[in-house]
ROVO-822506 format. One line per 10 residues: number of its first residue (from 1); their letters; for each residue y, x, z of N, C-alpha, C, O. Coordinates in steps of 0.1 Angstrom, whole numbers, plus 5000, padded with zeros to 4 digits. Layout:
N
NUM	a	Y,X,Z,Y,X,Z,Y,X,Z,Y,X,Z; ...
This chain:
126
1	xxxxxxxxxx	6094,6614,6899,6087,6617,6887,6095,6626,6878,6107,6623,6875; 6089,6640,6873,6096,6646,6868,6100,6638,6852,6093,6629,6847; 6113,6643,6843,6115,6643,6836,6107,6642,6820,6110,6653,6817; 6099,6637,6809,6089,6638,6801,6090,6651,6792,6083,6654,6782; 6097,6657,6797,6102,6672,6789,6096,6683,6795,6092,6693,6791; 6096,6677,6809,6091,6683,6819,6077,6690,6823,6068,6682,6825; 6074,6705,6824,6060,6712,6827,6058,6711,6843,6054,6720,6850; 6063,6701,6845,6063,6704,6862,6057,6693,6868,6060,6682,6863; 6049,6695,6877,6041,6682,6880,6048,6669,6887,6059,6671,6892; 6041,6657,6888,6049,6650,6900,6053,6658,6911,6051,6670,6914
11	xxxxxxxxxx	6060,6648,6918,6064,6659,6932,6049,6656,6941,6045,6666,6947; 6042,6644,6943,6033,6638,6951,6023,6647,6947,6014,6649,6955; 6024,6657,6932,6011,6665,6928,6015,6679,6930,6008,6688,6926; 6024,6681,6935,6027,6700,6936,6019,6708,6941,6015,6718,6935; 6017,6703,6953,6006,6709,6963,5985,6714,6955,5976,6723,6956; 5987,6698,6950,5971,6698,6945,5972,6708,6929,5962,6714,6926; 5985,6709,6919,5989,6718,6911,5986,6731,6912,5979,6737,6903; 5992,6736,6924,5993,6747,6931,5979,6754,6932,5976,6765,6927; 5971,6746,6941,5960,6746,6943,5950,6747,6933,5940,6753,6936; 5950,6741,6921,5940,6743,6907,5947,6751,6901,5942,6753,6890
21	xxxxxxxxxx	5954,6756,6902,5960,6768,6890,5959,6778,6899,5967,6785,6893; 5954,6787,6911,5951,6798,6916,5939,6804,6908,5928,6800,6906; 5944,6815,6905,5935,6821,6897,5923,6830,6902,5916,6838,6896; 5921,6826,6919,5911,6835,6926,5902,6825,6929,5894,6828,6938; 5902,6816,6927,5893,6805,6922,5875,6814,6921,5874,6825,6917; 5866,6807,6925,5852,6811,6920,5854,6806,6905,5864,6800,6901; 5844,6808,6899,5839,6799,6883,5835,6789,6888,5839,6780,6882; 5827,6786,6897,5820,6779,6896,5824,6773,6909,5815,6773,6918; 5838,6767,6911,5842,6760,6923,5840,6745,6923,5838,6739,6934; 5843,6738,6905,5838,6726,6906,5829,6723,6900,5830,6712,6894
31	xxxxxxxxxx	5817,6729,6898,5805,6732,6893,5797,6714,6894,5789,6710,6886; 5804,6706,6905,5795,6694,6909,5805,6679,6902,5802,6667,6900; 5816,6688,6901,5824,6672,6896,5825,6672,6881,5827,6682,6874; 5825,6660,6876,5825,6654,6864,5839,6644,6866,5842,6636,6875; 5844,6648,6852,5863,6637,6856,5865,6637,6843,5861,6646,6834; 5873,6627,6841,5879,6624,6831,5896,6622,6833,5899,6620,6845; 5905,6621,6824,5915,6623,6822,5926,6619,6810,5927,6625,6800; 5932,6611,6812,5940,6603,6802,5957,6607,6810,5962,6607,6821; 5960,6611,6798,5974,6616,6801,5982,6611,6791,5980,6607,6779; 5996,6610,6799,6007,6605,6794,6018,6612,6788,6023,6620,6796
41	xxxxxxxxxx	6025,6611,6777,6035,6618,6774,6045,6614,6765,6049,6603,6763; 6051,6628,6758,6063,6618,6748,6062,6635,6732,6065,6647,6734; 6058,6630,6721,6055,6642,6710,6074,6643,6709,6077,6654,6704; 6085,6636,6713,6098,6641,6712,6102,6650,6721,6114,6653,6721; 6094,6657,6729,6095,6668,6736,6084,6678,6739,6074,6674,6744; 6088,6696,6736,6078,6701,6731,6061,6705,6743,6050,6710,6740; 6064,6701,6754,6047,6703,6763,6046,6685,6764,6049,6678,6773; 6042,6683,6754,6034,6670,6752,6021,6667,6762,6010,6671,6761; 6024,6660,6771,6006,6660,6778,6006,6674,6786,5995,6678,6789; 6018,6683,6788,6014,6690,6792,6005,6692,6809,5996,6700,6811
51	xxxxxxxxxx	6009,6684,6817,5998,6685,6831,5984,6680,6828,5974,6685,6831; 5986,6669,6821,5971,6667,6818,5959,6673,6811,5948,6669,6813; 5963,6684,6803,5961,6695,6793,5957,6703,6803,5945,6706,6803; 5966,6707,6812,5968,6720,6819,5955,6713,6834,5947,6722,6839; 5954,6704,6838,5942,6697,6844,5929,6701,6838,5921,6709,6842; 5928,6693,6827,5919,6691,6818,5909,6706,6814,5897,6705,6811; 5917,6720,6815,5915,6730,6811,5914,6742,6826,5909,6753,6825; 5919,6737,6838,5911,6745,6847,5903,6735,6856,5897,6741,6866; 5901,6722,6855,5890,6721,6857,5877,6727,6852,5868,6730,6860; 5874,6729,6838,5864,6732,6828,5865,6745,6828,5856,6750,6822
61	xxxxxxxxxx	5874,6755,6835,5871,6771,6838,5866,6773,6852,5859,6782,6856; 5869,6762,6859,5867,6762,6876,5851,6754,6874,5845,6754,6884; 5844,6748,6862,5829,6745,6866,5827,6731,6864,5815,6727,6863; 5837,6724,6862,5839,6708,6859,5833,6704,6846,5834,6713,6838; 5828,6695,6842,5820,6685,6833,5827,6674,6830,5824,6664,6836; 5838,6674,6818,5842,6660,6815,5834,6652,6809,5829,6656,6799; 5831,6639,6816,5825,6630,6807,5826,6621,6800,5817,6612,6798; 5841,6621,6793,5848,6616,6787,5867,6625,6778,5877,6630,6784; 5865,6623,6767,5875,6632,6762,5885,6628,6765,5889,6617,6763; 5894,6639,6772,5910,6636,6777,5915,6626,6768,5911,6625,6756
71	xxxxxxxxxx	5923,6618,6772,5935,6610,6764,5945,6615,6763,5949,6619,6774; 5953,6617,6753,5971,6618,6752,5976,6609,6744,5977,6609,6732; 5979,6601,6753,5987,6592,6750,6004,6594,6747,6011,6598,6757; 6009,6592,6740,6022,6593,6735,6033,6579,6737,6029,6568,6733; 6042,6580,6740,6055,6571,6747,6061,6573,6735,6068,6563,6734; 6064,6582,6723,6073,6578,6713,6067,6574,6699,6073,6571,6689; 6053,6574,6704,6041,6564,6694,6043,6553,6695,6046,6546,6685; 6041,6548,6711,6033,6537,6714,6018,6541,6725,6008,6548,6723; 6022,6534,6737,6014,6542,6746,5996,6538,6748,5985,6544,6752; 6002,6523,6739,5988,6516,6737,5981,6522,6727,5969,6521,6730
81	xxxxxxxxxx	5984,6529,6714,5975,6532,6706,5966,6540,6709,5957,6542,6702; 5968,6546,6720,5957,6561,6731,5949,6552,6742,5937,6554,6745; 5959,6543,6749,5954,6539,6761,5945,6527,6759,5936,6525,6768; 5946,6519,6751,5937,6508,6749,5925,6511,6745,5915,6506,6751; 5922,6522,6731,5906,6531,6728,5902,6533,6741,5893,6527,6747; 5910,6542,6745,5908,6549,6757,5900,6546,6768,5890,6550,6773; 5911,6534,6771,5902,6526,6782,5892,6517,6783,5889,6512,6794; 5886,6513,6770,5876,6505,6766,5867,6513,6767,5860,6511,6777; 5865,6525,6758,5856,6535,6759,5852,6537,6772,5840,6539,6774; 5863,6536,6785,5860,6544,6796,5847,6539,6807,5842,6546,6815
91	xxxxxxxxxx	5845,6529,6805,5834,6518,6813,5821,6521,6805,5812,6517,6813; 5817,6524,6797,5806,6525,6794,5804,6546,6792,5793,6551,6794; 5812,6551,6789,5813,6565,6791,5806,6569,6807,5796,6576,6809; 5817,6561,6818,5815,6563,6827,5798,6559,6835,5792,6565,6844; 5794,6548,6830,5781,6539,6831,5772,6552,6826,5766,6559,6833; 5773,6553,6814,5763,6567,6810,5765,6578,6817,5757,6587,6816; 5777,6581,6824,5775,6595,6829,5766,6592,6842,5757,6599,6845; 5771,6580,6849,5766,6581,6864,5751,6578,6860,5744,6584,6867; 5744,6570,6848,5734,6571,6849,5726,6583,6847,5716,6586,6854; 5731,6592,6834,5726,6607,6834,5730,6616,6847,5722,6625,6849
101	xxxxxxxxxx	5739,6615,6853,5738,6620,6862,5725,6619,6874,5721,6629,6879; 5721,6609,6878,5715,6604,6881,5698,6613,6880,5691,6619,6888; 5697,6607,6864,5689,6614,6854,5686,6628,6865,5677,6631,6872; 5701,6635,6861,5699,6649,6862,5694,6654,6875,5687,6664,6876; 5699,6644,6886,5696,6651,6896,5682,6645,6901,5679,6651,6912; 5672,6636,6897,5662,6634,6897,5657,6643,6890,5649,6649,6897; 5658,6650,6875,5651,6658,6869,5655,6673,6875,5646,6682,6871; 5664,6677,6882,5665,6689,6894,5658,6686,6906,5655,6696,6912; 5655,6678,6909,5645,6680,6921,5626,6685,6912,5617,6692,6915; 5630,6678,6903,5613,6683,6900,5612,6692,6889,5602,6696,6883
111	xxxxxxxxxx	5626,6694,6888,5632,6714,6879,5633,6713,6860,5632,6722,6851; 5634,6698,6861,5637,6692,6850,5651,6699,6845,5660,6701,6853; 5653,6702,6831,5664,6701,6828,5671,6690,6817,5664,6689,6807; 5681,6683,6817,5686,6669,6813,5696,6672,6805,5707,6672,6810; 5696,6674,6794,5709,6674,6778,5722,6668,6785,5720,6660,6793; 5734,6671,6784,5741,6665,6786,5746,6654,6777,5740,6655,6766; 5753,6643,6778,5756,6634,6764,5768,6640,6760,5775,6648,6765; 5769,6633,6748,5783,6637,6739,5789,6621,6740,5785,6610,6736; 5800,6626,6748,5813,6612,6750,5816,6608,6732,5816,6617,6723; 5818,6592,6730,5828,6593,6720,5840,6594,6721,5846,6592,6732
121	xxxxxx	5845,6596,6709,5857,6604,6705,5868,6598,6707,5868,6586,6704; 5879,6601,6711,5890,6586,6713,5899,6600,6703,5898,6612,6701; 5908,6588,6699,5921,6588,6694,5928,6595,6700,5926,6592,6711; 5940,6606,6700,5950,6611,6703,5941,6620,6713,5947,6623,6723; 5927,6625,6711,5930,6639,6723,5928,6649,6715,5923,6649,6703; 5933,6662,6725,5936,6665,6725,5924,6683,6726,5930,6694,6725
């Protein structure tokens, strides 16, 4: 695990890194996935959350739909004040997307179009 100062991904994530940050990407490569993302970091060093940020922001150029607002959680806060909202929020965020999703692709077969929802807001994103 890289260092918390660190802009460099895990080592286990380099390859998949690599791979979302290519800039010959379509727009619309992940046009079909919806993700969410809670990230970890430390505000005593200056790329805070940086991979998760840096996820969070070419998924949503590559076509992606979060259905829930990034987390950045902070280690020289307290990791709970991000991750506990966070993850309470996340079961029922997640329950409404798969059901609007659902929604949506039933209202696509018969050329419906379906509002997206607005996630609530957690603490510390970003």
């Amino acid at each position: 695990v890289p260092p918390p100062d660190s802009a460099s991904p895990p080592q286990n994530c380099e390859k998949f890194t690599r791979f979302v940050k290519r800039r010959s990407h379509p727009a619309d490569l992940l046009t079909d996935m919806r993700y969410t993302i809670l990230a970890l970091g430390d505000t005593n060093y200056d790329k805070f959350c940086y991979m998760g940020k840096l996820l969070d922001g070419r998924f949503s150029d590559l076509g992606a739909t979060s259905f829930y607002p990034i987390g950045c959680a902070d280690e020289g806060t307290g990791l709970e004040d991000v991750v506990d909202p966070w993850r309470d929020g996340l079961m029922p965020a997640l329950e409404l997307a798969m059901s609007s999703s659902g929604e949506a692709k039933a209202g696509a077969a018969k050329g419906d179009k379906v509002a997206k929802s607005e996630a609530p807001a957690v603490d510390g994103a970003a």
